[in-house]
C-alpha positions in Angstrom: 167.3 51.8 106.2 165.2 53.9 103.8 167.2 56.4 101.6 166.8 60.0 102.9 166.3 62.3 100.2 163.2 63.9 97.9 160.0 61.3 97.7 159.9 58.9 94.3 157.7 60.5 92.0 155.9 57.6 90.9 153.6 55.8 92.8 153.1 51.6 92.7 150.2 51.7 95.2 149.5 49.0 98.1 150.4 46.0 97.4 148.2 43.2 97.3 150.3 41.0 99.0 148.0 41.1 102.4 150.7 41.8 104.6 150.7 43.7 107.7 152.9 46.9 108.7 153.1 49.0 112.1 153.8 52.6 111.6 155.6 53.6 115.2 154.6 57.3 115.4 157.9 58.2 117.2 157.4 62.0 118.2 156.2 62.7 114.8 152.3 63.0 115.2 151.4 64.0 112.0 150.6 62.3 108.5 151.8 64.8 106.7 156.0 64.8 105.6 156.2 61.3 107.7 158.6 59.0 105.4 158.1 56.0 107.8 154.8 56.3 107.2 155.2 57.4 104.0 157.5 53.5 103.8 154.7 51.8 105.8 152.0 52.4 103.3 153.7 51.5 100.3 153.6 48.4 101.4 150.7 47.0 103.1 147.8 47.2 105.7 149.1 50.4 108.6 148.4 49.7 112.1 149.7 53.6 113.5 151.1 53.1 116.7 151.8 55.6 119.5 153.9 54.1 122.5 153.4 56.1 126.0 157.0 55.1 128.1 156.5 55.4 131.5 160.5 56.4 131.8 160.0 59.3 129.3 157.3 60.7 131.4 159.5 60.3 134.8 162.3 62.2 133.1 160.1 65.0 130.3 156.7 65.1 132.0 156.3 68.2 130.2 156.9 67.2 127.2 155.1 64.2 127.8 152.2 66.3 128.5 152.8 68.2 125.1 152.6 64.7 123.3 149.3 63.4 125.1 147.5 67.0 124.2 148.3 66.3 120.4 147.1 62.5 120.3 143.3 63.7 119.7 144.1 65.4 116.8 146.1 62.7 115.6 143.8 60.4 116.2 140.8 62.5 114.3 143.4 62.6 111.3 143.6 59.1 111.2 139.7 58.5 111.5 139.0 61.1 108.8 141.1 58.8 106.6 139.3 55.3 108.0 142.1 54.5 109.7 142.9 54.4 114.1 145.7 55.1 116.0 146.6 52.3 118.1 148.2 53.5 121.7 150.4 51.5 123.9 151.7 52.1 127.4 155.5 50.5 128.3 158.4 50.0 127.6 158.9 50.3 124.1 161.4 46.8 123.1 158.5 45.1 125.0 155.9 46.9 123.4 157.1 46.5 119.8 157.4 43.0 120.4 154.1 42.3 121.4 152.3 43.9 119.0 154.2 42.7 116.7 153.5 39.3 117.3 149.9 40.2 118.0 149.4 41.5 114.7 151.3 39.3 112.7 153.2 42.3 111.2 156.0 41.8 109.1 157.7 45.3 109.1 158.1 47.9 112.3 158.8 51.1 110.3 159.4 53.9 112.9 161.9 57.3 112.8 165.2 56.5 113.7 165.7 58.0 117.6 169.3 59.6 117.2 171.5 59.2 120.4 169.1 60.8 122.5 166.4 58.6 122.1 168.7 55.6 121.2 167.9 52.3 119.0 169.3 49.7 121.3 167.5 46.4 121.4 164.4 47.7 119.4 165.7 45.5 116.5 166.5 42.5 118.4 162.8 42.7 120.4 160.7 43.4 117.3 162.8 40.2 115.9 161.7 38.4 118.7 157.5 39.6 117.6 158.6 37.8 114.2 159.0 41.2 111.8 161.7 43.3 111.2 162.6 47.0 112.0 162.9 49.7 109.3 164.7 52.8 110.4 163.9 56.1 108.4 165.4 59.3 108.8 163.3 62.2 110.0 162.3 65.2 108.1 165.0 67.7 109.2 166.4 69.8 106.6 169.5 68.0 105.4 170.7 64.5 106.1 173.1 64.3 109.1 176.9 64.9 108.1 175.9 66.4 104.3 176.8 69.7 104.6 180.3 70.4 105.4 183.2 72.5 104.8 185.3 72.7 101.3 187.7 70.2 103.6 184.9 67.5 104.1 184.8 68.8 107.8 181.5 69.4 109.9 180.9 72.4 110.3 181.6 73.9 114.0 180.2 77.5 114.0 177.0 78.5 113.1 177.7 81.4 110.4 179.7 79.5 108.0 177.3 76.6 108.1 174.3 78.6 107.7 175.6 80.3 104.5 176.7 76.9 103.3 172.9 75.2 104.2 171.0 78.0 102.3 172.7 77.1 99.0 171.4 73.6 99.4 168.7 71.9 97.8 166.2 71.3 100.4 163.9 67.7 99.7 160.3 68.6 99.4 158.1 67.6 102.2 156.0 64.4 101.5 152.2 64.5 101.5 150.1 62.3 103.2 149.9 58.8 101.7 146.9 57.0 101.0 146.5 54.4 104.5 145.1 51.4 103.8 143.8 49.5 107.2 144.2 45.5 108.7 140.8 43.2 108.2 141.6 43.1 111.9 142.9 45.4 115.0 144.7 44.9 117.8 143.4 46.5 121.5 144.4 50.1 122.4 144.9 51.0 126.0 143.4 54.8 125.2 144.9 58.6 125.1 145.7 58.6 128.8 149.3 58.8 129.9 148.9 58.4 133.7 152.3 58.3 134.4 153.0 61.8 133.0 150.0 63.3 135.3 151.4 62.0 138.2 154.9 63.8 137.4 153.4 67.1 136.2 151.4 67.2 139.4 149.1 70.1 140.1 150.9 71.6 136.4 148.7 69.5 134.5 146.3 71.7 133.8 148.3 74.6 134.5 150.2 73.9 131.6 147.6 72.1 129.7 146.0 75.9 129.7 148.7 77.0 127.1 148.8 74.0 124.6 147.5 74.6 121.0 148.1 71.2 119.6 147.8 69.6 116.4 149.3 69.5 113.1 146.7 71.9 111.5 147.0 74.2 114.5 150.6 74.4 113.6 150.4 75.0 110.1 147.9 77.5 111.0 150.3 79.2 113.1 152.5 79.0 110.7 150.9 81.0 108.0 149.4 83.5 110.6 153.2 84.1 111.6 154.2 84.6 108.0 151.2 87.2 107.3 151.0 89.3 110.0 154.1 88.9 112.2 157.2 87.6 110.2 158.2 91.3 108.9 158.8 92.4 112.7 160.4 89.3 113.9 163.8 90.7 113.9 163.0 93.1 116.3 159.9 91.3 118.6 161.6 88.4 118.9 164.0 90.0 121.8 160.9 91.2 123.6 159.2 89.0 125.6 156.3 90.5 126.9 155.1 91.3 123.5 152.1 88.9 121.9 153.0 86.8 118.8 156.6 88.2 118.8 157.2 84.5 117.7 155.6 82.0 115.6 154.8 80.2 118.7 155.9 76.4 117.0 158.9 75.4 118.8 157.1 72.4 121.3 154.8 71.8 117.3 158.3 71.0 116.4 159.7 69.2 119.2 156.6 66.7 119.3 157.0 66.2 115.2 153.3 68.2 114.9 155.2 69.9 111.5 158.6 69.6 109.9 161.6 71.7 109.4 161.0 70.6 105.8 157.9 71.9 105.8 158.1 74.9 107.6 161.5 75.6 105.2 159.2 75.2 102.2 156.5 77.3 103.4 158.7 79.9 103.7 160.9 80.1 101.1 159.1 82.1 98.7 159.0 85.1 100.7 163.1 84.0 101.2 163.5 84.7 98.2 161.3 87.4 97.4 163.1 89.2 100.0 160.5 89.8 102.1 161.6 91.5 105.5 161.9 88.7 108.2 161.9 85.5 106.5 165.9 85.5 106.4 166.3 85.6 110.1 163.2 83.6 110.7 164.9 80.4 108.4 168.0 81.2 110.2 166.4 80.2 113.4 165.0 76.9 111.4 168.6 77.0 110.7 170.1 76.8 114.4 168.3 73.9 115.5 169.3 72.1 112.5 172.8 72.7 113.6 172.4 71.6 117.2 170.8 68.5 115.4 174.5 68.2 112.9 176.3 68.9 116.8 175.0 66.3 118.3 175.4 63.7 115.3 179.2 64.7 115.6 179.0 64.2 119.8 176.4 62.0 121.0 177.4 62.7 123.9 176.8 66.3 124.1 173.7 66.4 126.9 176.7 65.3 129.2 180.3 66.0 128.1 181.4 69.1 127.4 182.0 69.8 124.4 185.7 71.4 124.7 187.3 68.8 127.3 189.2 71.9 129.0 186.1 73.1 130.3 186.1 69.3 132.4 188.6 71.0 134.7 186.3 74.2 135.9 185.1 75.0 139.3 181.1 74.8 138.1 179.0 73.7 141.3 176.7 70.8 141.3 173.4 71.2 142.6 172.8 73.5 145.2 170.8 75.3 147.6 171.0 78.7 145.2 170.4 76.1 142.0 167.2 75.3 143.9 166.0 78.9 144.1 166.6 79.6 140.6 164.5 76.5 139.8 161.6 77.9 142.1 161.8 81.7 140.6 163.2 82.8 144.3 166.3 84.4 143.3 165.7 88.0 144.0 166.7 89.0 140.6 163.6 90.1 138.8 164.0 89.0 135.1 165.5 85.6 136.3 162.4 84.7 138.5 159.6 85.9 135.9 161.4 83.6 133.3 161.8 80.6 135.5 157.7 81.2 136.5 156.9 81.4 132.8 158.7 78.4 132.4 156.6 76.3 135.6 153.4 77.7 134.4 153.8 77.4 130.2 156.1 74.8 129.6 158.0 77.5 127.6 160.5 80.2 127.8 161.0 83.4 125.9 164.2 82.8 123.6 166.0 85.9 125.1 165.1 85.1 128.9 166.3 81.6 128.2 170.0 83.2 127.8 169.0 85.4 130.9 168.4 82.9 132.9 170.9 80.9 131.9 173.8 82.7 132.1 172.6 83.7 135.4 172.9 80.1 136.3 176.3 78.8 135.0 178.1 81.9 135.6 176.8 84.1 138.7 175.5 81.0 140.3 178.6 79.2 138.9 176.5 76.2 138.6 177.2 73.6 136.3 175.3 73.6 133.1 174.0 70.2 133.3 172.2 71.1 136.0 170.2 73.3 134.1 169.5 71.4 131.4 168.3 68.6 133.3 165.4 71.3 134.3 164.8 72.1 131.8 164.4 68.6 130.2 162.0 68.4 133.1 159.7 71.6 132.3 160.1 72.2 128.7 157.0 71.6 126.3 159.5 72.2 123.7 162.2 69.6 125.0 164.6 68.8 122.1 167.6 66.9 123.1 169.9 68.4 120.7 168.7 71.7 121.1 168.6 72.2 124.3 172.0 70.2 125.0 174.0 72.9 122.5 172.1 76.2 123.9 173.2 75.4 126.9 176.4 74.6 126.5 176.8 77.7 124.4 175.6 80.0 127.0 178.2 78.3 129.3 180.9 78.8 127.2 181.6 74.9 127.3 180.0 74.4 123.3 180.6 74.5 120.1 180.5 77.8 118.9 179.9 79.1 122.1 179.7 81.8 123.9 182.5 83.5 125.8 182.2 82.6 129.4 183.9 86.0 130.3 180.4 87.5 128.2 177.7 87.6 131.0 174.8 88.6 130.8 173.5 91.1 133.4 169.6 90.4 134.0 169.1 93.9 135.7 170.2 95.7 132.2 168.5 93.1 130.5 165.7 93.8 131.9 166.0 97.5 131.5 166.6 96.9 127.6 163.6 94.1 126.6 161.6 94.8 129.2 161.9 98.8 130.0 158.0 99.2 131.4 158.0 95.8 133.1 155.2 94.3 131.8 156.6 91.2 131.4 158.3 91.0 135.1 155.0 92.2 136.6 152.9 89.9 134.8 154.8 87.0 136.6 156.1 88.6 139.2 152.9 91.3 140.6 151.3 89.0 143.3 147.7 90.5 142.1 149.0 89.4 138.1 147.4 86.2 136.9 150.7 84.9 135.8 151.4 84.8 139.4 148.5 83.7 140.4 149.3 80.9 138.1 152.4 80.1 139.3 151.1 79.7 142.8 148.6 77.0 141.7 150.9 75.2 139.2 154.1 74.9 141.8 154.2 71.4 144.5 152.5 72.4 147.6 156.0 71.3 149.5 157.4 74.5 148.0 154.7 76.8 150.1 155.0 79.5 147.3 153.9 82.8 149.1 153.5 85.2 146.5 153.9 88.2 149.0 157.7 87.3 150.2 160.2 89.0 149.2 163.6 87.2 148.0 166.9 88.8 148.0 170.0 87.8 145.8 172.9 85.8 147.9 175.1 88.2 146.2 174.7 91.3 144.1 174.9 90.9 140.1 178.4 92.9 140.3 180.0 90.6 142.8 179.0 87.1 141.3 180.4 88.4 138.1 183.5 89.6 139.3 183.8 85.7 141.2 182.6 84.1 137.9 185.6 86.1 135.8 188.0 85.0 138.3 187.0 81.7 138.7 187.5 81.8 134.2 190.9 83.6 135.1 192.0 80.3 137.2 190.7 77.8 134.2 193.0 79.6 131.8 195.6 80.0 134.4 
């Protein structure tokens, strides 16, 4: 496997040894900060390979969406460096295998998939194509299981390890490496991912509408955030009906557009110069390293709880009230103008995420897998680790978590981030455009009518009263 760690500083070139290499672009479309492509070009001919698995898009078509929108770009990158991005569609052991024996490549280098992706019989397959399969860890900030307590423990609360990762020496991104090309390549079956349009459905170009993809789109962002919206972050970041309150790059993140590493680098000057923002900005680079160092500790975590007490609690399964939260029909006004922002963007605003959330496992006292299995469904920004520890921390079930008897009430919520409703009105108003949006995004079999009004099964007060009992009896 390569060595995580800073690049070599020197630099022996291609070799002239002729030899083939496939670069496996494994959600990380970009050149820049890639170390298996980084690997690949040291030594010998690239053929830059993008697999499109029909599975992934039955389970994420929203993300899968997010990853097709950005393959233009990354093609255009490659060209502008006389070099093509070669795009396969199956499963990816078959795929790997072919081409592998197609091209006559003797290396696969790809990022290694962590549990959520997982790495079984890839090695054996490309074997099978006649090369072998290098593994390279991806540009996050720290290698997994480096950073732990004075005890040589992980670390299993955010605060302490956060203090602990900003005294650490964070590698450099890598730049782009020169790509040198095959005499000969192999066929490409094109950008299309028709799987993943069939599962978004009429949200294809819903959700297409609010995609800005592309690695120099997101370092654009990037350095627009730092100039004109990084000082205020603190504050806008809890508000969701303000513009830019964000820098807008979680789903550039979650498709491998830009690394932590790079976005850590980019920002630690004004770190250090102690320019208002950047701390709790990082520190939000910060968190989903950590849900990244959770999940090494329990692969498991997108379906065990994390404290096995919490296996004994009366959470629902999937239910007729799940299903109106899922369709924005609950009747509580923040909840259903996140859970529309969610069907029509393929994003949700941080602090409605909670919202919502809470209002789910706790009022709703449904379970949290349930939840995040929408979310895994809708989410641009899909990250396995990520979303697998937020919501297990808004359940209370996590690492770190938070109380279950702390629950959030959407009504003052809403009152507190949202006081002149333009956010709920904007998704909620049936005149608004966001609702408008909604209407055209959502399956036809849910006969959205904009104009109904929905009522909660049971008043905020009285689910939480139920949900505290219900925490009473776990204990108990």
């Amino acid at each position: 496997m390569e060595p995580f760690g800073p690049p070599r500083v020197e630099w022996a070139g291609i070799k002239e040894n002729g030899m083939t290499v496939i670069c496996w672009f494994r959600r990380m479309l970009r050149l820049d900060d890639h170390p298996a492509l980084v690997a690949a070009a040291r030594e010998g001919a690239v053929v830059p390979l993008v697999i499109l698995d029909p599975e992934e898009a039955r389970l994420r078509p929203a993300s899968a969406l997010r990853q097709a929108r950005s393959l233009p770009r990354l093609e255009a990158s490659l060209k502008s460096r006389h070099s093509r991005l070669i795009v396969r569609r199956g499963d990816p052991a078959q795929v790997l295998e072919a081409i592998a024996r197609e091209t006559g490549a003797t290396t696969v280098h790809a990022t290694t998939g962590f549990p959520f992706y997982g790495d079984h019989g890839l090695q054996a397959a490309v074997e099978r194509g006649g090369a072998k399969l290098c593994l390279h860890h991806p540009a996050d900030l720290i290698p997994r299981g480096s950073v732990t307590t004075k005890a040589g423990d992980p670390y299993k609360v955010f605060t302490p390890f956060w203090k602990s990762l900003r005294q650490c020496d964070i590698a450099p991104p890598q730049e782009v490496p020169k790509i040198s090309s095959p005499d000969r390549w192999p066929d490409s079956d094109g950008l299309d991912w028709p799987e993943a349009r069939r599962a978004m459905g009429r949200g294809w170009d819903v959700v297409s509408d609010h995609i800005r993809a592309g690695a120099d789109e997101a370092l654009d962002r990037l350095d627009a955030f730092m100039d004109d919206d990084m000082a205020d972050y603190a504050a806008n970041r809890d508000l969701p009906w303000r513009e830019h309150g964000t820098s807008e790059l979680s789903d550039s993140l979650a498709v491998g557009e830009i690394s932590a590493r790079r976005v850590w680098h980019r920002c630690l000057p004004a770190f250090q110069d102690g320019r208002k923002g950047a701390d709790v900005f990082l520190s939000e680079v910060a968190w989903r390293e950590f849900g990244r160092e959770l999940m090494h500790q329990h692969p498991r975590m997108p379906t065990d709880n994390w404290r096995p007490e919490w296996d004994d609690f009366a959470w629902k399964r999937d239910n007729d009230q799940a299903e109106a939260w899922r369709r924005g029909q609950t009747g509580i006004s923040m909840v259903d103008a996140g859970m529309r922002e969610l069907f029509v963007t393929g994003r949700m605003h941080n602090r409605v995420r909670m919202i919502t959330g809470s209002y789910l496992t706790k009022n709703l006292l449904t379970d949290w897998r349930v939840g995040l299995a929408w979310f895994e469904h809708t989410l641009i920004d899909w990250d396995a680790a990520s979303n697998s520890m937020n919501w297990q921390w808004v359940a209370g079930s996590g690492a770190d978590a938070s109380p279950f008897f702390r629950v959030f009430n959407p009504e003052t919520q809403g009152d507190k981030f949202d006081g002149k409703r333009r956010y709920r009105d904007y998704w909620l108003d049936p005149e608004s455009e966001g609702a408008r949006r909604f209407a055209e995004a959502a399956p036809r079999s849910w006969k959205i009518d904009l104009r109904k009004t929905c009522h909660p099964a049971m008043s905020v007060g009285e689910s939480r009263k139920r949900a505290l009992s219900a925490y009473q009896d776990l204990k108990d």
